[in-house]
matplotlib code that plots the C-alpha trace (Angstrom):
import matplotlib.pyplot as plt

x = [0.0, 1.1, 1.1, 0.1, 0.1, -1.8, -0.4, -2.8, -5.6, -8.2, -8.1, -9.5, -7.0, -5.8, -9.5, -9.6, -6.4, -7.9, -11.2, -8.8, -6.9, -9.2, -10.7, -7.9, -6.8, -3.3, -2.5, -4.4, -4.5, -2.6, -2.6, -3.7, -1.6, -3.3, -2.8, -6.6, -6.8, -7.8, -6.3, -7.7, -9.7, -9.9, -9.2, -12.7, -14.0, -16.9, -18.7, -18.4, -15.7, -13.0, -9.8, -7.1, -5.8, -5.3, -2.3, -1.6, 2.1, 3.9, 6.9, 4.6, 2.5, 5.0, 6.9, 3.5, 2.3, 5.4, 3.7, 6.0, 4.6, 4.0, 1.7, 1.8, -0.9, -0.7, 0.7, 3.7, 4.7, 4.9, 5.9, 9.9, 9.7, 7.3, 9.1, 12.3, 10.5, 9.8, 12.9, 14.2, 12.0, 13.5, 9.4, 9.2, 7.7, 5.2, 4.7, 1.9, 2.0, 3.3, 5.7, 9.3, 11.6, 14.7, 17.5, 15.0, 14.5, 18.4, 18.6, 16.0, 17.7, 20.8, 18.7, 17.0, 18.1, 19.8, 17.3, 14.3, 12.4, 11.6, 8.9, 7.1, 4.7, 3.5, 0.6, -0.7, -3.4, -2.9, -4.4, -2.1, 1.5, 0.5, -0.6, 2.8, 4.5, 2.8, 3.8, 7.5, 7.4, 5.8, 7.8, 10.4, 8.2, 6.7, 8.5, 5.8, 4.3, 2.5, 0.4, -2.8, -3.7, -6.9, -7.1, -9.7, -9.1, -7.6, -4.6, -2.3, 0.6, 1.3, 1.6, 0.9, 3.4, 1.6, 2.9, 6.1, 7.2, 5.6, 7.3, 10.4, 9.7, 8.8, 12.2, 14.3, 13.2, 13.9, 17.2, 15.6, 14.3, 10.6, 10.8, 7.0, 6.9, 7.3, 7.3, 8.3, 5.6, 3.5, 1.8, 2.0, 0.3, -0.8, 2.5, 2.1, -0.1, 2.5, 2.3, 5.2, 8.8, 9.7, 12.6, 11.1, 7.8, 5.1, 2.9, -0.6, -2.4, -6.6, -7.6, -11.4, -14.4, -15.7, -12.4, -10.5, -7.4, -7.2, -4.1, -4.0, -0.5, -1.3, 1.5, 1.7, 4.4, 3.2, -0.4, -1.2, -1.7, -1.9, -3.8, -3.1, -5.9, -6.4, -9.4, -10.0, -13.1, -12.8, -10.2, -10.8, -8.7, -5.7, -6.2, -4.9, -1.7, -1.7, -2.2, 0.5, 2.8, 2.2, 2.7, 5.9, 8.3, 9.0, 11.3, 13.1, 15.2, 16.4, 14.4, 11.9, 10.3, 7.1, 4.5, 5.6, 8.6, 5.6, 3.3, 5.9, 6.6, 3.0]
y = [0.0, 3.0, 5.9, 9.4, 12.6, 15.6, 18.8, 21.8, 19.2, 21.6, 23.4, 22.0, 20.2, 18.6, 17.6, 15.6, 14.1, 13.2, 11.2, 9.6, 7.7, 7.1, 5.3, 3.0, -0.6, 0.5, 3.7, 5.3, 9.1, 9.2, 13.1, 16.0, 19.2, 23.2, 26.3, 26.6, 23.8, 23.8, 22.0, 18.6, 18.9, 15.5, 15.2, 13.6, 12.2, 13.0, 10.4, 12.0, 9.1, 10.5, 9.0, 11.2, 14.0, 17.3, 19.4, 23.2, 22.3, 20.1, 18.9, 17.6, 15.9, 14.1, 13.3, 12.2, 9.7, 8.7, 9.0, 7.5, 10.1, 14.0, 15.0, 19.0, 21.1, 24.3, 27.7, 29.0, 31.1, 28.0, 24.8, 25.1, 24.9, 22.3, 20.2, 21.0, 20.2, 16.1, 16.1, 16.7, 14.2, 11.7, 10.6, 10.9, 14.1, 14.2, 17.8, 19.6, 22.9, 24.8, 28.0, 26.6, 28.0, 25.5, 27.3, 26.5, 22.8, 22.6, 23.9, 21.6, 18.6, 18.9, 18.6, 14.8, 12.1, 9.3, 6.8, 9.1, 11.2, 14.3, 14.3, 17.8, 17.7, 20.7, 19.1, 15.5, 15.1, 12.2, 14.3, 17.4, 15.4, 13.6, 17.2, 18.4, 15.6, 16.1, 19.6, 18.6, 16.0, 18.5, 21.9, 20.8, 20.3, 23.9, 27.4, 29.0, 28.0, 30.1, 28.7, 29.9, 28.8, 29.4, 29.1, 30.0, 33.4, 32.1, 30.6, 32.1, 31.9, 33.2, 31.5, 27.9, 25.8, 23.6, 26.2, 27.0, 23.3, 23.1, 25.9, 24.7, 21.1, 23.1, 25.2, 21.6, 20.1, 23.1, 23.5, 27.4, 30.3, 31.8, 34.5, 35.6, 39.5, 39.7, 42.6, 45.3, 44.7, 46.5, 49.4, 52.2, 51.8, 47.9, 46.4, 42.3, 42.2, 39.4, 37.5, 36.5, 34.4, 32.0, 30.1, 32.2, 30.7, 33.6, 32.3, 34.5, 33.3, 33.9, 33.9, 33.8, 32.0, 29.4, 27.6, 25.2, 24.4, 24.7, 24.8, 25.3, 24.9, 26.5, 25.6, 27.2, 26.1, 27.4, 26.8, 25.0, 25.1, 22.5, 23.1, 20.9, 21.4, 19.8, 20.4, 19.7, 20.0, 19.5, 19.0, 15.3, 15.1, 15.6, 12.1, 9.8, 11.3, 11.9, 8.2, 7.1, 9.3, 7.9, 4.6, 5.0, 7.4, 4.7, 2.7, 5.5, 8.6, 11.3, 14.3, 13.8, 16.6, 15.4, 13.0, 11.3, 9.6, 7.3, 7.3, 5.9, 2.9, 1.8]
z = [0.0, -1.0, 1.9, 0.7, 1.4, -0.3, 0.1, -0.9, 0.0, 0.7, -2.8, -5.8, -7.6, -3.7, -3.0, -6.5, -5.5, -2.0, -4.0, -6.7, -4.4, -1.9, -5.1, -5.5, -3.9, -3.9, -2.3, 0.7, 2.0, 5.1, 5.4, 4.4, 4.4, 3.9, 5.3, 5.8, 7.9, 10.9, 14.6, 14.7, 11.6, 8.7, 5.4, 4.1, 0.9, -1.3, 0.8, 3.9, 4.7, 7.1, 5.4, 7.8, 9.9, 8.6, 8.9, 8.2, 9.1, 6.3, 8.6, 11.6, 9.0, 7.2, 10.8, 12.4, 9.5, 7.6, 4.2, 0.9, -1.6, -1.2, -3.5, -3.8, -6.0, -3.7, -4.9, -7.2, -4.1, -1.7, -3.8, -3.2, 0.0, 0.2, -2.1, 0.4, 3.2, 1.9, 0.3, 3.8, 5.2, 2.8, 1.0, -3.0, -4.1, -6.9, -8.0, -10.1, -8.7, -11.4, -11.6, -10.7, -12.9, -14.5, -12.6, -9.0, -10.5, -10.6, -7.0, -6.0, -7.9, -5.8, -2.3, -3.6, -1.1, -2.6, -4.1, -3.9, -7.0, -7.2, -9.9, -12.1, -14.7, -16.1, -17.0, -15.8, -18.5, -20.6, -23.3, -22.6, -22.6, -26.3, -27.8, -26.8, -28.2, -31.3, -31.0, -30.8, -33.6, -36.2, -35.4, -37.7, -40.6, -40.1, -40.2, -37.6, -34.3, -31.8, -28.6, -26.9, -23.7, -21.7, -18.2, -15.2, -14.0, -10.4, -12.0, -10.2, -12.9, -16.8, -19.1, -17.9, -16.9, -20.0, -22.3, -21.4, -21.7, -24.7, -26.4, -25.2, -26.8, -30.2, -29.7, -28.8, -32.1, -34.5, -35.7, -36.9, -36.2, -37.2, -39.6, -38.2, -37.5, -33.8, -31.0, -33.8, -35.3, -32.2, -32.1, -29.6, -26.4, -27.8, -26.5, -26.0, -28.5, -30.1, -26.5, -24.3, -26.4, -24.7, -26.1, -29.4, -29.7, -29.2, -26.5, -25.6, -22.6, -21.7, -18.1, -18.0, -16.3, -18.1, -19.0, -16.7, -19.0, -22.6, -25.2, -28.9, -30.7, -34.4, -36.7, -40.1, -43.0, -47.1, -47.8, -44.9, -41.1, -38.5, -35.1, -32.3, -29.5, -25.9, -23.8, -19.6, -19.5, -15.6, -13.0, -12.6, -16.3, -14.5, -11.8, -13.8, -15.0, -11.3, -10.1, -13.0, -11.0, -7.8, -8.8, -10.5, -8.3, -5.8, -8.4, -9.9, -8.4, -9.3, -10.8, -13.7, -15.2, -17.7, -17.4, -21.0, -19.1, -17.4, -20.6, -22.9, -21.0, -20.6]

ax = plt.figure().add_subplot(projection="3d")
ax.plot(x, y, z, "-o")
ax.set_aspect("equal")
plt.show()
């Protein structure tokens, strides 16, 4: 049985982790971890079944239970240290919380106890991780690529974690630059209208009510264009990827980044 611990377990995303593995014979909450929780308060399912104790401080939690897997989907502001904190504690850390930056992840990487993972998706949607390798596989075949992604309007980061990895797939497999008019291209006092580079792929982001996450990667070479698009049409998309995760840091160590290093192997 697989020991877990949810960290964030009181917002969304945490609370569908909570009911996904509560829902399988393998793995079992063991604790739940939120700064909104209160002294003495549970961690309970959909059902109104009380499945732990609840924390609102990560170190007593993980020192008090013993879980083998932190699973954090909390706050860009907040996710190091979380992820320093099990690391510490010598437990596998499963991460969906996005925001880290590569230079943080190589900081982090340094801090893994021997023979434990530290593991990051950007995205845990099955659906998500085979649009970007899609994505990756046709940016050599087409001179132009752009990506729109449309997110609720809590997210708390810009662009999604989703997009930046994607655009840095696109940029990995290209061995050129777009010639597409960019930023000088931008009138006065419309600035961004081109959206953010990153690693020279214009990325534009939409932050609205009525979306949970969405990504389109529009690809245009002469004559034609090619439009990869992934829809979560609710949270529960992401459990899953999620449960894949769980199951599969235990073996490995080290850090992973990407939820295609499990797909690929099943």
């Amino acid at each position: 049985m697989i020991k877990v611990l949810v960290s964030g377990c009181n917002g969304s995303m945490g609370n569908n982790v909570v009911n996904a593995v509560y829902g399988e014979d393998d793995m079992e909450v063991v604790a739940g971890v939120d700064i909104r929780a209160e002294e003495g308060s549970k961690v309970v399912a959909k059902d109104g079944t009380e499945l732990a104790p609840a924390y609102n401080d990560l170190a007593k939690a993980i020192e008090e239970t013993n879980p083998d897997v932190m699973v954090d989907f909390t706050h860009p502001s907040a996710v190091a240290h979380n992820i320093e904190v099990g690391l510490a504690h010598n437990i596998d850390v499963v991460v969906g919380t996005t925001g880290l930056k590569d230079d943080e992840l190589a900081r982090l990487e340094k801090l893994i106890p021997e023979g434990r993972t530290l593991f990051v998706a950007p995205n845990f949607t099955t659906g998500a991780v085979l649009m970007m390798q899609f994505a990756k596989m046709a940016a050599k075949y087409f001179p132009d690529a752009e990506i729109i992604e449309f997110h609720h309007n809590h997210k708390a980061d810009s662009p999604s974690g989703t997009a930046v990895r994607t655009a840095n797939m696109i940029a990995e497999a290209r061995d050129f630059t777009t010639t597409s008019p960019g930023k000088e291209t931008e009138i006065d006092g419309c600035e961004g209208a081109r959206g953010a580079l990153v690693n020279g792929v214009p990325v534009h982001s939409v932050r609205s009510d009525g979306f949970v996450a969405n990504q389109e990667v529009i690809l245009g070479s002469l004559g034609q264009t090619l439009t990869i698009k992934h829809v979560s049409h609710d949270r529960v998309s992401y459990m899953p990827g999620v449960l894949l995760a769980i199951r599969n840091v235990g073996p490995r160590s080290g850090l992973i980044v990407g939820l295609e290093n499990f797909m690929m192997e099943d």
